[in-house]
N, C-alpha and C positions, 0 to 999 in steps of 0.2 A: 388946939387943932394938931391930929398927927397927921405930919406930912408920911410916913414910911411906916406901911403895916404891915404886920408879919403874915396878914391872910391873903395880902395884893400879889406878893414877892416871895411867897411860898417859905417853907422852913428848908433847913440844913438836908433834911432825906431828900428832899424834892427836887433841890439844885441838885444831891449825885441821881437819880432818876434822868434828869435832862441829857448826861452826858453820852449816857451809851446810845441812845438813837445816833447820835452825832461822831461818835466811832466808827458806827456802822457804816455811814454816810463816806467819810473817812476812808473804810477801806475798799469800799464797793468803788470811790473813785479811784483810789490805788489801783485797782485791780483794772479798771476798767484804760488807764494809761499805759501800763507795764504793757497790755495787750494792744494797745492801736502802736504801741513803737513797732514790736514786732510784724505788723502793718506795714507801717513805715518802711522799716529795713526791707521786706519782701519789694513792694514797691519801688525801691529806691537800685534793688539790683534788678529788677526787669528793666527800667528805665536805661542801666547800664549795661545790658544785653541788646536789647537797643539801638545803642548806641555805641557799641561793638558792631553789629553787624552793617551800619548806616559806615563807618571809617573804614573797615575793611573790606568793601564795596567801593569807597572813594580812591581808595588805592589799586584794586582792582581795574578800576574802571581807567586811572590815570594810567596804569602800566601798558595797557591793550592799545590808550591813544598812543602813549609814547611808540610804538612795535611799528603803530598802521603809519607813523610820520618819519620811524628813523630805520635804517638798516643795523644799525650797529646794536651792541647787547648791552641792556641796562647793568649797571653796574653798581648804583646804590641810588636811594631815594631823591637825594638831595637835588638829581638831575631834571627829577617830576619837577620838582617846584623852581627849580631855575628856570624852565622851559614851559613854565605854565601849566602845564598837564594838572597837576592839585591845586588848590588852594593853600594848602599847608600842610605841613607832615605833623599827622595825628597822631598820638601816642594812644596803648594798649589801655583802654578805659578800665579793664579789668586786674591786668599787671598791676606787681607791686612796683616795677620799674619802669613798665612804658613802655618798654621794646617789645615789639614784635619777633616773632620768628618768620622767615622767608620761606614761600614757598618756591619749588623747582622744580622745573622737566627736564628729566636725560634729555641730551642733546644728541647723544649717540645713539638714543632708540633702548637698547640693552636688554639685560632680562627683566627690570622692573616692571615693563609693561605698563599698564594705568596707573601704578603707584606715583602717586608727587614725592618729593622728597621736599620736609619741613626743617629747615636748616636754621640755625643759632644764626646772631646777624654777625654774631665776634668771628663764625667760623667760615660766612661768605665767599672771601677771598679765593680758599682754596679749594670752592667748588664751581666759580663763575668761569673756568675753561671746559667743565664737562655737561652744567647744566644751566639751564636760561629764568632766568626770575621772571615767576608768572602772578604771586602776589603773596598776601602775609595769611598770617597763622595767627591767635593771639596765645601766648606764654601762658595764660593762665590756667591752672591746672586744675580748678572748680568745675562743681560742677553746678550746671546751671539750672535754673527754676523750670526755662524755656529751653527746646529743642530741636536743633538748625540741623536741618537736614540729615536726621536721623541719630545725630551725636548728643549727645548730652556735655563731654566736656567741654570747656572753652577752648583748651588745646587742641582741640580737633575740630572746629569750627574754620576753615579753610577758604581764605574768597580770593580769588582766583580767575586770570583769564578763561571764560568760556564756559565757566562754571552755571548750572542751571537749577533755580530752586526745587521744581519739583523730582530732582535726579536724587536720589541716595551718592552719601558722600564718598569718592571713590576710597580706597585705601592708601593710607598717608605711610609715609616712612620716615621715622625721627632720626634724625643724625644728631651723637650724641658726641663724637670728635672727631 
């Protein structure tokens, strides 16, 4: 009795025959992965715009209570969250650092008019006698999938006391030293 026959288990041509369906199969799921990453990745940075807008709205929001309870001028973050105001100080989801850039009102009114002025945080110091921190900016200089208030970069995504969604974002002025 033969247990293995060459008519059951096919010849030598027949096994290479079997292989390329199985390439194909192969690269069609290849392909078919390469493409849900890039899915992935888009996804994964809305989620992070997001959540950009959800922190620097938190901080917004903390700076305005801090204003309506203190007389005196905010001077850096850490005060929010001694005082309650945040729940903690959030870094730039989008930065490759974290930091924020601050944003600012002349204090003297001047010629800027509606301009904010978006200030480095290393450079704060020597701007908190002329203007008043009204909230952040995020550093990041991408641009985004999504469209906050007219801007497309992330640097220019601005939250802010008083600031109103449906308002186009006013004009920013970077200070660069």
């Amino acid at each position: 009795m033969k247990i293995f026959n060459n008519t059951k288990f096919g010849n030598a041509q027949n096994k290479g025959m079997m292989i390329i369906p199985v390439i194909f199969i192969v690269l069609i799921f290849i392909i078919l992965t390469l493409k849900s990453n890039s899915v992935w990745d888009m996804e994964i940075r809305r989620e992070m715009e997001q959540e950009l807008i959800f922190r620097g709205k938190q901080y917004a929001y903390a700076i305005e209570k801090y204003y309506k309870k203190n007389a005196s001028p905010l001077k850096d973050f850490d005060i929010l969250l001694e005082k309650r105001f945040i729940r903690k100080l959030y870094i730039d989801p989008l930065s490759e650092t974290g930091e924020w850039n601050i944003v600012m009102k002349s204090s003297t009114g001047g010629s800027s008019g509606s301009k904010l002025l978006v200030v480095p945080e290393e450079l704060l110091p020597s701007y908190l006698s002329n203007a008043k921190i009204i909230g952040v900016c995020s550093t990041a200089d991408d641009v985004g999938y999504y469209e906050y208030r007219t801007k497309k970069n992330y640097n220019e995504w601005a939250f802010y006391i008083g600031a109103k969604e449906n308002q186009e974002m006013p004009e920013l002025k970077f200070v660069k030293e």
